[in-house]
N, C-alpha and C positions, 0 to 999 in steps of 0.2 A: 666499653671496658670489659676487660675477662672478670668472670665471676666465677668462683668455685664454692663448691657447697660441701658440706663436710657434716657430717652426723655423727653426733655423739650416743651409741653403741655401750651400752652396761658389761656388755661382755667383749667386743673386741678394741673398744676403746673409741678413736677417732678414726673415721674412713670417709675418703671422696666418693662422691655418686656421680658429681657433673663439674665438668670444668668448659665455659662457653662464654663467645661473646655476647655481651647482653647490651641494648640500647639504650640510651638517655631516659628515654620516656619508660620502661621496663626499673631501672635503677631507683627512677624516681615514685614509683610504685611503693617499695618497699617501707616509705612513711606511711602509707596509709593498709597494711596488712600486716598478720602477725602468723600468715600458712601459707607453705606456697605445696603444689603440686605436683611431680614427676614422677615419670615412670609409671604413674599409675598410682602412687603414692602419696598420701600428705604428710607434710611437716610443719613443723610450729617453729618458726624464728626463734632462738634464743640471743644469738647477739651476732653482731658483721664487727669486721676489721680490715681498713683500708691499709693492704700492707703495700708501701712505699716500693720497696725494694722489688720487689716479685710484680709490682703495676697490678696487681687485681684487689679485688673485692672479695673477700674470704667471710661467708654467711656461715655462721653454727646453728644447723637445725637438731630436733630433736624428730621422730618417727610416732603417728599418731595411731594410736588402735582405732580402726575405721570398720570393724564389726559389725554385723550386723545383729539385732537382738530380736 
């Protein structure tokens, strides 16, 4: 199934980062996680929407301060 990921951005609003097929067993991941990683970057699931019309998976993450202290 296509899965697109979309980040929610304080200042430019909503933006895609990735749009990709993803597998059964990868889908079925996303019960048991609440961060996934790309680019190099982590995010924290805020909520998915299986939209119909468009056939994919549309995940709203949010951008994790990954700092080092």
């Amino acid at each position: 199934m296509r899965v697109v990921l979309l980040v929610k951005d304080p200042k430019a609003g909503l933006r895609q980062i990735d749009d990709r097929e993803w597998d059964s067993a990868m889908i079925a991941s996303l019960e048991h996680v609440n961060y996934l990683t790309i680019h190099g970057e982590e995010y924290q699931t805020l909520e998915g929407k299986l939209n119909l019309d468009a056939g994919q998976l549309e995940l709203l993450l949010v951008r994790m301060n990954n700092k080092t202290i």
